[in-house]
Structures are given as C-alpha cells and as structure tokens.
N, CA, C and O atoms as CSV, one atom per row, in Angstrom:
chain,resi,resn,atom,element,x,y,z
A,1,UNK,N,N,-6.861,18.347,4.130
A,1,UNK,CA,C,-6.328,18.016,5.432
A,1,UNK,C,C,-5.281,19.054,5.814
A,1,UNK,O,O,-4.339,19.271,5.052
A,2,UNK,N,N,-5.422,19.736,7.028
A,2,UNK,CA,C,-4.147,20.365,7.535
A,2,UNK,C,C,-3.200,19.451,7.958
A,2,UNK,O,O,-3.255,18.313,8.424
A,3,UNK,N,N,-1.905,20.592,7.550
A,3,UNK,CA,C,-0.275,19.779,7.717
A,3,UNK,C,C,-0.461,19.049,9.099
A,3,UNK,O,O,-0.059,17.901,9.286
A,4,UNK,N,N,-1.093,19.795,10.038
A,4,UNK,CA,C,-1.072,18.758,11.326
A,4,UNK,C,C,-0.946,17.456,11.120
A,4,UNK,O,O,-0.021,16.682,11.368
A,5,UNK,N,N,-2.584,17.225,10.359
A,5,UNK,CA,C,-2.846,15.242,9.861
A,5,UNK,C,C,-2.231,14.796,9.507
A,5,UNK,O,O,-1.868,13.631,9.671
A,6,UNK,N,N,-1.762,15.868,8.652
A,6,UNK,CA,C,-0.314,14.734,7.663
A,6,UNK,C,C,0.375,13.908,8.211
A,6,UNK,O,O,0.357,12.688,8.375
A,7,UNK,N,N,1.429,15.328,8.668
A,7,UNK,CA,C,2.044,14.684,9.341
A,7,UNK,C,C,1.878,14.417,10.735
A,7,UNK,O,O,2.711,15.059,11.376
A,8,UNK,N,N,1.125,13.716,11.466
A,8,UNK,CA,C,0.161,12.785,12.238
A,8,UNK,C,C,0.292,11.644,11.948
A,8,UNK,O,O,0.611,10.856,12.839
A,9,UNK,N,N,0.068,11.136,10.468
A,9,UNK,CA,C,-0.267,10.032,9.539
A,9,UNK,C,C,1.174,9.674,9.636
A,9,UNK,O,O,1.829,8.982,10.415
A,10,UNK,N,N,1.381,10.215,8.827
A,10,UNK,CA,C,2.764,9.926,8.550
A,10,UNK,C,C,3.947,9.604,9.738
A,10,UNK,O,O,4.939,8.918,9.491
A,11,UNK,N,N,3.684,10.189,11.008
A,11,UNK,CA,C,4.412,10.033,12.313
A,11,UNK,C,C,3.978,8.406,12.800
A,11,UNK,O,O,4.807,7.592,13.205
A,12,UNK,N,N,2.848,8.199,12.698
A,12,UNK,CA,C,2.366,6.915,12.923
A,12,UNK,C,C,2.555,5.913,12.043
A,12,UNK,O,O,2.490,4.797,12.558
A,13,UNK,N,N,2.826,5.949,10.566
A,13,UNK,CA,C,2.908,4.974,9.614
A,13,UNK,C,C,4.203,4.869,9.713
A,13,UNK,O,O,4.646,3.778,9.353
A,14,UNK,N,N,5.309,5.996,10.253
A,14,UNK,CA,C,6.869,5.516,10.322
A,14,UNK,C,C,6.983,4.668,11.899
A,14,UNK,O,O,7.923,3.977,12.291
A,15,UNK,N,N,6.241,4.853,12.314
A,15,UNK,CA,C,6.167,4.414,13.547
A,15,UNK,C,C,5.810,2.713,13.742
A,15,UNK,O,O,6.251,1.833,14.480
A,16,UNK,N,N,4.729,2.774,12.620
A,16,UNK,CA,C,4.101,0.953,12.412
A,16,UNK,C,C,5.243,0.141,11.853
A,16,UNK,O,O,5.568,-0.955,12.310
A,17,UNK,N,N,5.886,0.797,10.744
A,17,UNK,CA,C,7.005,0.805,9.983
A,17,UNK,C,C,8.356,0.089,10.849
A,17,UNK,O,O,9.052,-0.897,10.604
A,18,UNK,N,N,8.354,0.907,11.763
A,18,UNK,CA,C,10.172,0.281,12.378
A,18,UNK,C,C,9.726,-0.787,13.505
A,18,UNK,O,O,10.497,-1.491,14.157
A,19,UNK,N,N,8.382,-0.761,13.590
A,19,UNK,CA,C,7.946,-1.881,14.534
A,19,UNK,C,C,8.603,-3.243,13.795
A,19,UNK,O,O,9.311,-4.094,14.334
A,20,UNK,N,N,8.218,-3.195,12.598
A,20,UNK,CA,C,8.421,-4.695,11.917
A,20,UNK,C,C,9.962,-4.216,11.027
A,20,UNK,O,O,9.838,-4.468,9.829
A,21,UNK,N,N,11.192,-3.662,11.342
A,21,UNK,CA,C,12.265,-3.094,10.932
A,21,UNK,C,C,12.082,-2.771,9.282
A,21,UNK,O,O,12.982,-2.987,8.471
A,22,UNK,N,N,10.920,-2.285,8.971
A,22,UNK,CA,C,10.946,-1.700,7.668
A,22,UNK,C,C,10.553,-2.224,6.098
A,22,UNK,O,O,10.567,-1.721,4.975
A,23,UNK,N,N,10.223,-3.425,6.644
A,23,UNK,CA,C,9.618,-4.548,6.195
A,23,UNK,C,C,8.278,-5.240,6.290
A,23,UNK,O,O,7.653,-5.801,7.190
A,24,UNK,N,N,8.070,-4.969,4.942
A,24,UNK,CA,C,6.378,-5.294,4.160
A,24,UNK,C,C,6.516,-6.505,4.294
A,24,UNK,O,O,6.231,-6.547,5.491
A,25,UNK,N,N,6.755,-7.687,3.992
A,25,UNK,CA,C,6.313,-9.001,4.260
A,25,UNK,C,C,6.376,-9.077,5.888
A,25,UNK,O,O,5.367,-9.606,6.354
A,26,UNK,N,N,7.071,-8.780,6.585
A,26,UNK,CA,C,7.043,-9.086,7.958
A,26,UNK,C,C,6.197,-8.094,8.654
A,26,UNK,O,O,6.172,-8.186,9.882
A,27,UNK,N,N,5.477,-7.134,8.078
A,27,UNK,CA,C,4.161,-6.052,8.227
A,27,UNK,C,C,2.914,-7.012,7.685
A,27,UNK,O,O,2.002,-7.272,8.469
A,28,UNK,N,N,2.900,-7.392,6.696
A,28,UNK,CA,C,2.145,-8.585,5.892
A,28,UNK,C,C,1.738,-9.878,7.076
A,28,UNK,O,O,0.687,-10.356,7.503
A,29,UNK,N,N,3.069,-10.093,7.290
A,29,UNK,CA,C,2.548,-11.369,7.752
A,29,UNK,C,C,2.049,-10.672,9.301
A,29,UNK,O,O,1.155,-11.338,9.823
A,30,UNK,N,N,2.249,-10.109,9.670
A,30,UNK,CA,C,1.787,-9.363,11.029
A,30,UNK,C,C,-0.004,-9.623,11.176
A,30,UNK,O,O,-0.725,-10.240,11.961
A,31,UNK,N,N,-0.284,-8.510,9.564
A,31,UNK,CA,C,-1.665,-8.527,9.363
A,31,UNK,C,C,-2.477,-9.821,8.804
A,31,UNK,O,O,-3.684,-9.874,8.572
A,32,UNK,N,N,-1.685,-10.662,8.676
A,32,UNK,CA,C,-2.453,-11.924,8.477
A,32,UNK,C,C,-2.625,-13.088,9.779
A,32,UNK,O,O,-3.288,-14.124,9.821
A,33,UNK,N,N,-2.183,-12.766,10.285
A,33,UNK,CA,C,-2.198,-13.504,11.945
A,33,UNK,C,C,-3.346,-13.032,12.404
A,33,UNK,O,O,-4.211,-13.753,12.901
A,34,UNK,N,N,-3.468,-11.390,12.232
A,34,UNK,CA,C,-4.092,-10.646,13.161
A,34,UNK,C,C,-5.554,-10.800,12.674
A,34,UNK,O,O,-6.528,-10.781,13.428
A,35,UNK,N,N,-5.606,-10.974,11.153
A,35,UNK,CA,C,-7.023,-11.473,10.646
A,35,UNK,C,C,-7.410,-12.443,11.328
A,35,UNK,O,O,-8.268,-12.468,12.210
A,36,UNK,N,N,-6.649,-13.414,10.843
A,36,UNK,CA,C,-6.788,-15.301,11.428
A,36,UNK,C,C,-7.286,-15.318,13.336
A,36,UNK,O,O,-7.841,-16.167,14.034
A,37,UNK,N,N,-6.874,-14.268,13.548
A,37,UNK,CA,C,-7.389,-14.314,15.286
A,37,UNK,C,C,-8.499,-13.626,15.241
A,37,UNK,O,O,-9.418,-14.052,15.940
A,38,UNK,N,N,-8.705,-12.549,14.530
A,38,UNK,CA,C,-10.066,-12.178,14.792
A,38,UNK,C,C,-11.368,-12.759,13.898
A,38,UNK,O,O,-12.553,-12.475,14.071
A,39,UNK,N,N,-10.778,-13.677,12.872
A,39,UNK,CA,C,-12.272,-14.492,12.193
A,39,UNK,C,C,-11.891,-15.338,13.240
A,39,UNK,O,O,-11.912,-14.399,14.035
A,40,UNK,N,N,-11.624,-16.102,13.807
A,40,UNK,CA,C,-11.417,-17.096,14.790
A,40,UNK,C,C,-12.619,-16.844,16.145
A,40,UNK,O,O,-13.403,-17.655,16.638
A,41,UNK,N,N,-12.395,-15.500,16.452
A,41,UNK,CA,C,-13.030,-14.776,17.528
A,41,UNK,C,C,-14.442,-14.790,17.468
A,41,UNK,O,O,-15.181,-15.080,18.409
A,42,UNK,N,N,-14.981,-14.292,15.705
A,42,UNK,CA,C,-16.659,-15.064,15.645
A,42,UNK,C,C,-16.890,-13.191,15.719
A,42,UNK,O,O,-17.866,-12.598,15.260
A,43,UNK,N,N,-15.908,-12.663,16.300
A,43,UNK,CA,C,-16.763,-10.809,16.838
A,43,UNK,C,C,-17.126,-10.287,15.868
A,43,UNK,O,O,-17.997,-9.416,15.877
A,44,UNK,N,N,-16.467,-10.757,14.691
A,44,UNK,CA,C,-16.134,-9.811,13.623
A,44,UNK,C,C,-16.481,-10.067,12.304
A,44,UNK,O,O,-16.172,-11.195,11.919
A,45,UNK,N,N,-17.150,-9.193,11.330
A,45,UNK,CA,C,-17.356,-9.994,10.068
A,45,UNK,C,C,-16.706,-9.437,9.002
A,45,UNK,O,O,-16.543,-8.242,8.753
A,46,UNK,N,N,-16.210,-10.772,8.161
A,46,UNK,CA,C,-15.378,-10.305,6.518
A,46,UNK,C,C,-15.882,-10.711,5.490
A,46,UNK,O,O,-16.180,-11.902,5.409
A,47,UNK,N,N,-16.045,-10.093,4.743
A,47,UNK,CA,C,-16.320,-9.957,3.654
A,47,UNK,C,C,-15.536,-10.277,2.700
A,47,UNK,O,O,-14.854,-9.340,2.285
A,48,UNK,N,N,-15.300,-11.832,1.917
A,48,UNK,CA,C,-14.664,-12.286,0.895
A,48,UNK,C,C,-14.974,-11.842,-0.578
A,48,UNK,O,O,-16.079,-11.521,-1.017
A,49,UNK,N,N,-13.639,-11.890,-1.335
A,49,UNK,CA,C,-13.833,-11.115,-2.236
A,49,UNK,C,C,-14.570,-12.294,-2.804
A,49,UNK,O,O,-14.736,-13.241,-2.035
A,50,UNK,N,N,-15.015,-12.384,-3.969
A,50,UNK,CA,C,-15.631,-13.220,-5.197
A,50,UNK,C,C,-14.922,-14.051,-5.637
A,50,UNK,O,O,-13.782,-13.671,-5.902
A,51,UNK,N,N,-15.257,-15.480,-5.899
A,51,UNK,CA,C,-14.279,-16.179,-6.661
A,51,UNK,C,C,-13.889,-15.732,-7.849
A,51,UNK,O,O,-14.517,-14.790,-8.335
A,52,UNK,N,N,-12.890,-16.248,-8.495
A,52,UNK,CA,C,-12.193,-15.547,-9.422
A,52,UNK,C,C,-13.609,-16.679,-10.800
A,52,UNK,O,O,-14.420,-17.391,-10.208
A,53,UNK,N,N,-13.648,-16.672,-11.656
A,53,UNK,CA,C,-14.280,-16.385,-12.615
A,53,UNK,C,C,-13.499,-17.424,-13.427
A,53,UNK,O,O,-12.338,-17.070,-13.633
A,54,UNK,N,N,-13.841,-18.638,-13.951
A,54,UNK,CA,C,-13.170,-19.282,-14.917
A,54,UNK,C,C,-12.785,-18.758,-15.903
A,54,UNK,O,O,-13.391,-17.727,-16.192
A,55,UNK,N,N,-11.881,-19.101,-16.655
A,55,UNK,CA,C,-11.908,-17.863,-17.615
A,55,UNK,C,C,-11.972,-19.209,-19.202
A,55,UNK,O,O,-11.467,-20.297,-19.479
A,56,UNK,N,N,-12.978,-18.156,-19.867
A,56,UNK,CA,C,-13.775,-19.426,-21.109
A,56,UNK,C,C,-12.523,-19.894,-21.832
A,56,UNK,O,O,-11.486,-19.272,-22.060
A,57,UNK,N,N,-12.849,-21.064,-22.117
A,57,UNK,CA,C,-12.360,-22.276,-23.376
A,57,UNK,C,C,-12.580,-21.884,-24.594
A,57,UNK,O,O,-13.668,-22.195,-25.081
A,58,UNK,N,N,-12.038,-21.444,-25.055
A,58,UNK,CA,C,-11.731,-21.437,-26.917
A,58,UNK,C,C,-12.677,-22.667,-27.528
A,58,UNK,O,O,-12.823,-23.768,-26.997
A,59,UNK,N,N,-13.023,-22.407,-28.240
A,59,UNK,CA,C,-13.888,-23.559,-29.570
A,59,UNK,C,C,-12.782,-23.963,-30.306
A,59,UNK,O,O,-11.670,-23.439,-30.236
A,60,UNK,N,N,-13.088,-24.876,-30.995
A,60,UNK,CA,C,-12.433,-25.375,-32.045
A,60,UNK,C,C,-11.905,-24.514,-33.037
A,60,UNK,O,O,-10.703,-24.324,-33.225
A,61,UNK,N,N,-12.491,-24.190,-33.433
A,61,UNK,CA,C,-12.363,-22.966,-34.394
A,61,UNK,C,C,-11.476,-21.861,-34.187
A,61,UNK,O,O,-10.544,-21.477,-34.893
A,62,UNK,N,N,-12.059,-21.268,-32.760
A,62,UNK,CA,C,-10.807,-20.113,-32.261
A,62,UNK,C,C,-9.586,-21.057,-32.565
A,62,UNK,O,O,-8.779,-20.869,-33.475
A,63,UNK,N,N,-9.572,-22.018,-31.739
A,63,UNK,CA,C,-8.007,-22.672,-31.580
A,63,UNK,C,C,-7.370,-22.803,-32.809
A,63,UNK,O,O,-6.141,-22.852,-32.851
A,64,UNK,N,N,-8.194,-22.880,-34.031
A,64,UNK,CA,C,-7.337,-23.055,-34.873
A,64,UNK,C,C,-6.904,-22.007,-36.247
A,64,UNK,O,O,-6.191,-22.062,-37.248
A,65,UNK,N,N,-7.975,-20.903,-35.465
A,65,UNK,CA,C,-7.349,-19.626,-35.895
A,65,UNK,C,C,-6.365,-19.231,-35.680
A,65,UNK,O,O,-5.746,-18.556,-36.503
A,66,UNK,N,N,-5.995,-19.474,-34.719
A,66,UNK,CA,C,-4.478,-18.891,-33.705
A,66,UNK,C,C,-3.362,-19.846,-34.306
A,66,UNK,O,O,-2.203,-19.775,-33.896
C-alpha cells in the first residue's frame, strides 16, 4: 500500500475514534445497535458463528486419576 492509504486509513479510524470520545465499549456498543437494525431490516444476511461444542465428561477412571 502507498503512504497515501495509510495514512487515509488511519485519518479515518482517528476520525471513527473521537466520534465515540476514544472509547471501545462505546464504539462496541455503537456496532451492536447497528447490527440489531440491520438483521431487523431482513436486507441483509449474517452468518453465525457455530455453537460452541460441549466440551466431554471425564469417565470414572479419568476422574480418579486426577
């Protein structure tokens, strides 16, 4: 990437930045509204990650190895 993009990127990410005074949870919660309105909308599709995966039960045996 030429320095232009960079800093391009970077002019705009300080820029998203002082919108919400510099602050990731209040950037966070920004982008979670903004989800919630657009699955709402029906326009748009997301893609959920996978449920998380039980994670296995020990036997008898393990347990009483430990």
């Amino acid at each position: 990437m030429a320095n232009y993009e960079i800093d391009e990127i970077r002019r705009i990410r300080r820029e998203i930045s002082a919108r919400f005074d510099h602050d990731a949870s209040k950037l966070g919660e920004y982008y979670r509204k903004l989800e919630e309105e657009y699955r709402k909308s029906g326009k748009y599709k997301f893609v959920d990650p996978p449920p998380e995966k039980p994670k296995a039960e020990k036997s008898k045996d393990e347990e009483a190895a430990d």
